[in-house]
N, CA, C and O atoms as a GROMACS GRO file, in nm:
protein
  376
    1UNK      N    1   0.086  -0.514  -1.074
    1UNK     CA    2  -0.042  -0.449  -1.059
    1UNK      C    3  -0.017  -0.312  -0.998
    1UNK      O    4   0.046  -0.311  -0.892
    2UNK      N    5  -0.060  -0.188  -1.054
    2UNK     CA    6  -0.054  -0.059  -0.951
    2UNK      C    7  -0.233  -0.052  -0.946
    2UNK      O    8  -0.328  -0.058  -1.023
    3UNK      N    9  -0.202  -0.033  -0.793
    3UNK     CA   10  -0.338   0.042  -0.721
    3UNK      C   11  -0.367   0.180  -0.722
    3UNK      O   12  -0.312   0.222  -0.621
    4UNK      N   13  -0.409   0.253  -0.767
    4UNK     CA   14  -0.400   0.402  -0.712
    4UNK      C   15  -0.503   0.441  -0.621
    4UNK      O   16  -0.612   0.384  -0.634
    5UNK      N   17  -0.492   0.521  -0.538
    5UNK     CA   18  -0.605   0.546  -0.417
    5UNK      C   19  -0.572   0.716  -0.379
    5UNK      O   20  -0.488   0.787  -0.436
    6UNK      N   21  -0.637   0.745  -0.300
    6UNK     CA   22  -0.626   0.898  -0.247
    6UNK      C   23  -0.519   0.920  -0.113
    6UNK      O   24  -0.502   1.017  -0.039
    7UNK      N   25  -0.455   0.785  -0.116
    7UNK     CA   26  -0.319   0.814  -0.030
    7UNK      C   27  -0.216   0.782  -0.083
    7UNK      O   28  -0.222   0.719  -0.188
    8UNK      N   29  -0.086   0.817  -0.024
    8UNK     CA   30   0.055   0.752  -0.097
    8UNK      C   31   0.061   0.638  -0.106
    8UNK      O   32   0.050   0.582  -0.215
    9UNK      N   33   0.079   0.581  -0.004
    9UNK     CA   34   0.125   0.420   0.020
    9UNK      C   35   0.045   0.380   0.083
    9UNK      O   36  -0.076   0.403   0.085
   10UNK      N   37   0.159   0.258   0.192
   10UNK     CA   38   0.081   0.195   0.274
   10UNK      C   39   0.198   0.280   0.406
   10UNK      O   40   0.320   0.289   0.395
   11UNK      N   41   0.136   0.319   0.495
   11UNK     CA   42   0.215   0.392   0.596
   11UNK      C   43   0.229   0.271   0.784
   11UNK      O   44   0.174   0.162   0.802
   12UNK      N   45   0.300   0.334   0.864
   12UNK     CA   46   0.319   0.244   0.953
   12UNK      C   47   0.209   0.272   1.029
   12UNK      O   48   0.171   0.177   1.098
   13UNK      N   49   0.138   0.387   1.038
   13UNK     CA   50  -0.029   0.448   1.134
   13UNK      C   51  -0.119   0.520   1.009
   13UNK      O   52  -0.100   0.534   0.888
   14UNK      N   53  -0.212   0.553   1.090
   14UNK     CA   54  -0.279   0.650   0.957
   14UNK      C   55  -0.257   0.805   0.982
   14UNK      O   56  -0.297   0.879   1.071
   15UNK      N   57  -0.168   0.830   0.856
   15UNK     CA   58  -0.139   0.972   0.821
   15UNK      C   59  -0.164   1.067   0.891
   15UNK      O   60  -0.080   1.143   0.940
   16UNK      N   61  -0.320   1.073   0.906
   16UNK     CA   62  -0.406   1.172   0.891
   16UNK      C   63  -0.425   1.202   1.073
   16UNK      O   64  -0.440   1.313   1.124
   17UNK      N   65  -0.419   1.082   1.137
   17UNK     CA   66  -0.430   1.129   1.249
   17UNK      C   67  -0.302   1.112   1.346
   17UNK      O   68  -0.298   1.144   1.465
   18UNK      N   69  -0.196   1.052   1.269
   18UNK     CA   70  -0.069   1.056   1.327
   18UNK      C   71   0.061   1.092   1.180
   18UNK      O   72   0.091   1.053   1.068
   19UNK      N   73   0.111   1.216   1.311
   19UNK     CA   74   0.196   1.266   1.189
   19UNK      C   75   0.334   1.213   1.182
   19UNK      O   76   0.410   1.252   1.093
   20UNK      N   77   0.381   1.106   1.294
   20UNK     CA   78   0.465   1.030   1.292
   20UNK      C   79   0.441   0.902   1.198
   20UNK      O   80   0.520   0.809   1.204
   21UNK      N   81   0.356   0.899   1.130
   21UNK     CA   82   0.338   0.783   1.041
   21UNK      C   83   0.438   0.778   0.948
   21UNK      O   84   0.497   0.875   0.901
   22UNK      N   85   0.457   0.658   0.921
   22UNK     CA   86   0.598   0.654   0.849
   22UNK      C   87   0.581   0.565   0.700
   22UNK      O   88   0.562   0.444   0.711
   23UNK      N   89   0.588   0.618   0.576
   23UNK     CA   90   0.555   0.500   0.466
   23UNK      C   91   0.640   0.454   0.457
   23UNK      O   92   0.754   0.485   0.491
   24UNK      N   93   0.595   0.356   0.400
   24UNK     CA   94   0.707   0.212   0.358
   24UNK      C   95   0.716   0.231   0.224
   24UNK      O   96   0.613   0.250   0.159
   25UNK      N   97   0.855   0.227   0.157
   25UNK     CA   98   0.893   0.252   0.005
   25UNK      C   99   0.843   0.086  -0.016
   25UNK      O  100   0.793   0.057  -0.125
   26UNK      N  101   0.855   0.004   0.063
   26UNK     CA  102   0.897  -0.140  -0.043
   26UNK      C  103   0.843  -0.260   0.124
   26UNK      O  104   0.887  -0.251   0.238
   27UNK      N  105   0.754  -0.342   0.077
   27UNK     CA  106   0.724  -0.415   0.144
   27UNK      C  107   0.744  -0.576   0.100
   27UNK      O  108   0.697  -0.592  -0.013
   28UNK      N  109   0.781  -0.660   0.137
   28UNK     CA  110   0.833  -0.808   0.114
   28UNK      C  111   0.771  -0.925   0.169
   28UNK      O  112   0.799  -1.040   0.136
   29UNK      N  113   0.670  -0.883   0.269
   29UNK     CA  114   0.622  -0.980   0.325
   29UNK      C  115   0.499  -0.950   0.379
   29UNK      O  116   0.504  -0.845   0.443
   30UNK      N  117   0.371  -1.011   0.376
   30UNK     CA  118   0.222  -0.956   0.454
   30UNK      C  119   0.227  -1.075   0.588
   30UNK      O  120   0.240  -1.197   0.587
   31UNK      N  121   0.213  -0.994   0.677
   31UNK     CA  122   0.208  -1.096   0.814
   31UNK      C  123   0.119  -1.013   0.894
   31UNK      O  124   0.051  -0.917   0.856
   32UNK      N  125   0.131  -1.075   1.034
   32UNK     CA  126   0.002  -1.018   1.099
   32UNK      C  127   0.025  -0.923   1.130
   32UNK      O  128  -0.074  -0.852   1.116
   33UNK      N  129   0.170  -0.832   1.198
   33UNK     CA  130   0.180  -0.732   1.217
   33UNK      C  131   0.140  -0.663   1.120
   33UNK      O  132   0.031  -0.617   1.154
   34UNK      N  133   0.170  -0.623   0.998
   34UNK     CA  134   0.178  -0.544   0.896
   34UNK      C  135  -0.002  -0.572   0.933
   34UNK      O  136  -0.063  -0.496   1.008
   35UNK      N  137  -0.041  -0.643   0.894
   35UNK     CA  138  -0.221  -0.659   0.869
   35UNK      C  139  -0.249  -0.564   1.004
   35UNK      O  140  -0.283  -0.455   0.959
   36UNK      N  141  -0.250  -0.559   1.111
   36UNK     CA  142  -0.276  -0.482   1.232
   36UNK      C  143  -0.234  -0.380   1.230
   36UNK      O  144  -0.266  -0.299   1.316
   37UNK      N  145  -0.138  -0.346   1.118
   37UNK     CA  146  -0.080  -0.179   1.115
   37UNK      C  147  -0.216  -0.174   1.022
   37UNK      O  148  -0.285  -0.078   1.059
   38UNK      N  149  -0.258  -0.223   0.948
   38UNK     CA  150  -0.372  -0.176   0.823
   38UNK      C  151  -0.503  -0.139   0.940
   38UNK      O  152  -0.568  -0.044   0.896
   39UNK      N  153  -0.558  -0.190   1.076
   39UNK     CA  154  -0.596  -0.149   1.133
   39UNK      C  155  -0.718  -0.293   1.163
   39UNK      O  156  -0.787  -0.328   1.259
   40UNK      N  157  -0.698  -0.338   1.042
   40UNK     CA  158  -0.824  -0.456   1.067
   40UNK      C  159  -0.911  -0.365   0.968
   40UNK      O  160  -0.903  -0.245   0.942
   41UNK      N  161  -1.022  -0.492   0.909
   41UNK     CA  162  -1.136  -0.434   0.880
   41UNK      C  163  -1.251  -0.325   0.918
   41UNK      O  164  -1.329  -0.272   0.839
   42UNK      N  165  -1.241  -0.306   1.055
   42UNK     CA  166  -1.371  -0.275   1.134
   42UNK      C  167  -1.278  -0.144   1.153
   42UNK      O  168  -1.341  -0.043   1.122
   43UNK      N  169  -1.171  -0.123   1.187
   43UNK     CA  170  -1.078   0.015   1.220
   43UNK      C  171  -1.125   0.132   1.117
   43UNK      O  172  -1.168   0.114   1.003
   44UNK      N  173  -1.104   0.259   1.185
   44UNK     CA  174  -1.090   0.390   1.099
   44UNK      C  175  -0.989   0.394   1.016
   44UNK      O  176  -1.004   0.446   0.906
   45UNK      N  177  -0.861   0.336   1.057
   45UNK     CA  178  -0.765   0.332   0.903
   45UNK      C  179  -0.830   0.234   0.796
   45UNK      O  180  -0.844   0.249   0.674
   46UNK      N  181  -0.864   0.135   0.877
   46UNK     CA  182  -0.891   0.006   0.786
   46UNK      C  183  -1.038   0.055   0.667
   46UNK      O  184  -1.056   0.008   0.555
   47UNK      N  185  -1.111   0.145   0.727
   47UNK     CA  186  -1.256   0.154   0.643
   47UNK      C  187  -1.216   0.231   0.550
   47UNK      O  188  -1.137   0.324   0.566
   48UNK      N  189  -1.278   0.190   0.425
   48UNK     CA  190  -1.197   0.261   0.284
   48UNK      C  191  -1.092   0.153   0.215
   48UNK      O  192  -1.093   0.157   0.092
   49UNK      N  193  -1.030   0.086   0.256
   49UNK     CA  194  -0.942   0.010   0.200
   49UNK      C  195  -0.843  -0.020   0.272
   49UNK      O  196  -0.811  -0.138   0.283
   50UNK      N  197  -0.791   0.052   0.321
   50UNK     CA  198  -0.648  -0.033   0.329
   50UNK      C  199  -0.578  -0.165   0.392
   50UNK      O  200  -0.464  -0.209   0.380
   51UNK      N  201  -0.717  -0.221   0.479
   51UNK     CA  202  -0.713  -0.340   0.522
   51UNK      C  203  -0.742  -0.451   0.376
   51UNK      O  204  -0.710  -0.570   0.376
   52UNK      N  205  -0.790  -0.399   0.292
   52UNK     CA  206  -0.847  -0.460   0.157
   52UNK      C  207  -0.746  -0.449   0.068
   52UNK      O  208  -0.734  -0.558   0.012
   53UNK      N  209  -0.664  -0.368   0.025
   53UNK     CA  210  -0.525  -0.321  -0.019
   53UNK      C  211  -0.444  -0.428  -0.001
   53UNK      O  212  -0.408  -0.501  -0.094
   54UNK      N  213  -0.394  -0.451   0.171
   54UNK     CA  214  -0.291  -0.528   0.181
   54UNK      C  215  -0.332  -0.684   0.126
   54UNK      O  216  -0.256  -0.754   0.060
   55UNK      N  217  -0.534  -0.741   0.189
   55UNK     CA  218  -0.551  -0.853   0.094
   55UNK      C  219  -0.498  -0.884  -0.019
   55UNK      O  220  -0.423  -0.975  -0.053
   56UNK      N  221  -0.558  -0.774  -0.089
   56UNK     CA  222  -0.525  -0.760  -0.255
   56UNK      C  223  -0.326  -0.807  -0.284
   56UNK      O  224  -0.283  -0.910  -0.335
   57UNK      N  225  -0.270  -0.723  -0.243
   57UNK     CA  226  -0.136  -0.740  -0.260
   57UNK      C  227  -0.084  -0.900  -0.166
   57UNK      O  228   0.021  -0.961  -0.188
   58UNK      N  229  -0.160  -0.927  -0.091
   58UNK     CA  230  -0.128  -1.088  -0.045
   58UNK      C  231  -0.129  -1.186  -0.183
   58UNK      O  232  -0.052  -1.269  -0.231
   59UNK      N  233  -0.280  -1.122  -0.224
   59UNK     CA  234  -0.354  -1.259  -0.314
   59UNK      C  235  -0.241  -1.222  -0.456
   59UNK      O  236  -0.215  -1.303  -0.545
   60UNK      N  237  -0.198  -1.109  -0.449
   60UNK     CA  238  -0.088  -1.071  -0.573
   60UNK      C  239   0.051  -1.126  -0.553
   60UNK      O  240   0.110  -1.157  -0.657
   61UNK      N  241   0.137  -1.151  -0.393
   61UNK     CA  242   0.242  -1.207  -0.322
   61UNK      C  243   0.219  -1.381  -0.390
   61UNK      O  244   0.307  -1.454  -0.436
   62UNK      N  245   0.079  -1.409  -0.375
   62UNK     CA  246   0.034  -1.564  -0.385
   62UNK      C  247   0.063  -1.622  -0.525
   62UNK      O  248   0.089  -1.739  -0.551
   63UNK      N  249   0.055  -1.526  -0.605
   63UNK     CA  250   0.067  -1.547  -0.752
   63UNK      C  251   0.200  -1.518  -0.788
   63UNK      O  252   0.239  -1.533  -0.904
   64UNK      N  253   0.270  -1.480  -0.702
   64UNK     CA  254   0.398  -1.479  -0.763
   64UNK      C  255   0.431  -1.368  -0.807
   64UNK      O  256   0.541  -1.369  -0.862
   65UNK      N  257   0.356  -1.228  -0.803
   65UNK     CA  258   0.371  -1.078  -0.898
   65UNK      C  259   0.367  -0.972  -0.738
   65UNK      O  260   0.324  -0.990  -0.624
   66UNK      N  261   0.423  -0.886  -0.794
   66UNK     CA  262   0.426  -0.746  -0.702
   66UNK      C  263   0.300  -0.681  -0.745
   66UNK      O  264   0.205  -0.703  -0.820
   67UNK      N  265   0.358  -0.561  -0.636
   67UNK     CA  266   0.239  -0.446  -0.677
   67UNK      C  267   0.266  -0.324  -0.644
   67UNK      O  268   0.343  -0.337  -0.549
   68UNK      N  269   0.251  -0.216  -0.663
   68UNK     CA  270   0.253  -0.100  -0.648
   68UNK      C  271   0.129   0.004  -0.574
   68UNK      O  272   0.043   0.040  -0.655
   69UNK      N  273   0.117   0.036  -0.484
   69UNK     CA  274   0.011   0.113  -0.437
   69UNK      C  275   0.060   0.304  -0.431
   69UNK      O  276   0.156   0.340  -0.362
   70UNK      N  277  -0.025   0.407  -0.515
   70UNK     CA  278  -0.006   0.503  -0.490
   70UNK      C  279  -0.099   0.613  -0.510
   70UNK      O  280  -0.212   0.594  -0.556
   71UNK      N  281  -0.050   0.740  -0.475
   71UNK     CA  282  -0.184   0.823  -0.454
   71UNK      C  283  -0.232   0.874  -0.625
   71UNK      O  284  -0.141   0.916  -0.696
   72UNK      N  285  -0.348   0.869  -0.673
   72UNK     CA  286  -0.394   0.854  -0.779
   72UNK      C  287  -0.435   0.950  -0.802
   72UNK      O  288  -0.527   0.951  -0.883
   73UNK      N  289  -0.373   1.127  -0.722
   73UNK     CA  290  -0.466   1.247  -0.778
   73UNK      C  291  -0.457   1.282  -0.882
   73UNK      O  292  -0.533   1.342  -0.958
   74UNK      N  293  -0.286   1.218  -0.895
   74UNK     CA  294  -0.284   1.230  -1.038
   74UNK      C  295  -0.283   1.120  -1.135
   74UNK      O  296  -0.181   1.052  -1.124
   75UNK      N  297  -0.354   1.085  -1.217
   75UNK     CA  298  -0.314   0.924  -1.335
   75UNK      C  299  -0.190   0.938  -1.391
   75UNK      O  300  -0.138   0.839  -1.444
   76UNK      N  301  -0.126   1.060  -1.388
   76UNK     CA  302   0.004   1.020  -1.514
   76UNK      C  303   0.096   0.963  -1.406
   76UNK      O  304   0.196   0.902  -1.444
   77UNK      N  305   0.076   0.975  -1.293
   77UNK     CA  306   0.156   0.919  -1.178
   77UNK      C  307   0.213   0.754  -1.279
   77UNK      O  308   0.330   0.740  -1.316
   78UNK      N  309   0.153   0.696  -1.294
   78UNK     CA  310   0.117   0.578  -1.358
   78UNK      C  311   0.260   0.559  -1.464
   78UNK      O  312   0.306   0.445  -1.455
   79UNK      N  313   0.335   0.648  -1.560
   79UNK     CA  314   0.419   0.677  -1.646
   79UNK      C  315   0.552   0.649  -1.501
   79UNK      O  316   0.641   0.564  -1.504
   80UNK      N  317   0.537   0.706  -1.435
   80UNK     CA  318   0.660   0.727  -1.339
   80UNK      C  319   0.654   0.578  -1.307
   80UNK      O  320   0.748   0.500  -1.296
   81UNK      N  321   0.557   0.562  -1.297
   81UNK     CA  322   0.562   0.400  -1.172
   81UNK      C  323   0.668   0.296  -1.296
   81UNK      O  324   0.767   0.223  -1.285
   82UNK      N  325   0.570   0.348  -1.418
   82UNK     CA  326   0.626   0.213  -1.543
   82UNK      C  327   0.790   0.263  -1.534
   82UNK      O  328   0.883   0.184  -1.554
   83UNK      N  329   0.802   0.352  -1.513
   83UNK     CA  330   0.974   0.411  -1.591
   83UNK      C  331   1.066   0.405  -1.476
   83UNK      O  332   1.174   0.463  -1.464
   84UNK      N  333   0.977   0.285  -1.348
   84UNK     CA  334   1.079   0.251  -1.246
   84UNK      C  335   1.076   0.366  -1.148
   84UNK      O  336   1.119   0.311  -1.046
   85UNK      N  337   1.049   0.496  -1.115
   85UNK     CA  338   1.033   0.550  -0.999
   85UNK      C  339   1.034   0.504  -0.894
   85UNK      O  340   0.982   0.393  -0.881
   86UNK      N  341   1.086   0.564  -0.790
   86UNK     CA  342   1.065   0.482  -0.615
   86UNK      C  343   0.911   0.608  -0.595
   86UNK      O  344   0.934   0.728  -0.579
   87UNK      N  345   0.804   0.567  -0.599
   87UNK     CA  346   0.689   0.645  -0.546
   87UNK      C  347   0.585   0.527  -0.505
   87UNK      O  348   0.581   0.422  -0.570
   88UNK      N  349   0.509   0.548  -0.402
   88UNK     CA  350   0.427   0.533  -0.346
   88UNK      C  351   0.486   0.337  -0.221
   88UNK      O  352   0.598   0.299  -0.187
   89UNK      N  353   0.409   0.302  -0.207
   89UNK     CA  354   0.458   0.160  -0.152
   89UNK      C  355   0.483   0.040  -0.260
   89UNK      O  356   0.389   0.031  -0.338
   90UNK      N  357   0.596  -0.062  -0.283
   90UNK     CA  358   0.638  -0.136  -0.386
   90UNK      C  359   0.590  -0.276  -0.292
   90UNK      O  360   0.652  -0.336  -0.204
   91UNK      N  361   0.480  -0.295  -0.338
   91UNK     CA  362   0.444  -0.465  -0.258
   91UNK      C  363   0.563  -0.579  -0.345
   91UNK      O  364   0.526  -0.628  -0.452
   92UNK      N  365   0.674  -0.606  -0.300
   92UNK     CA  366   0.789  -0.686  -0.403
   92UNK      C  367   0.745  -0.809  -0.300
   92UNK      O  368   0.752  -0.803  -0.177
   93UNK      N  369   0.680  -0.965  -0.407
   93UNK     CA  370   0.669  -1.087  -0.379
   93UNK      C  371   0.905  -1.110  -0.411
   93UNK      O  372   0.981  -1.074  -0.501
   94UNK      N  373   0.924  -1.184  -0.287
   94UNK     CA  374   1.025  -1.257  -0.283
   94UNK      C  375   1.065  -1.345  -0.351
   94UNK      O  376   1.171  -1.402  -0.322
   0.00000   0.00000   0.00000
């Protein structure tokens, strides 16, 4: 599954108000930490998605498939993702 959204990935804070935020190329596992980096539902990172994001890529972990999350300003982004690129965050189920 690729997500595209108006950010890169999934990062370790939010971007925007910390510039030490750090993305993750490739994620393997959703646990609570990672969910508390998303901020929670009710959080300023979290409103907009990205607490909804990591759901999504759980319920995608559950099924057995990955996912891809990346910034969607552009759609042809989408060609890179298929032709194997390292861009945006790689949700890889184990």
């Amino acid at each position: 599954m690729i997500v595209l959204s108006d950010i890169d990935g999934f990062y370790s804070d939010n971007p925007s108000t910390n510039a030490q935020a750090e993305l993750y190329s490739l994620v393997t596992e959703i646990n609570d930490d990672l969910m508390a980096k998303a901020g929670g539902a009710g959080s300023t990172f979290g409103t907009g998605g990205m607490h909804s994001k990591l759901q999504a890529a759980k319920r995608i972990f559950d099924a057995n498939r990955s996912m891809v999350l990346a910034n969607g300003k552009n759609p042809a982004i989408i060609f890179d993702i298929l032709a194997g690129k390292e861009i945006g965050t790689f949700f890889k189920h184990n």
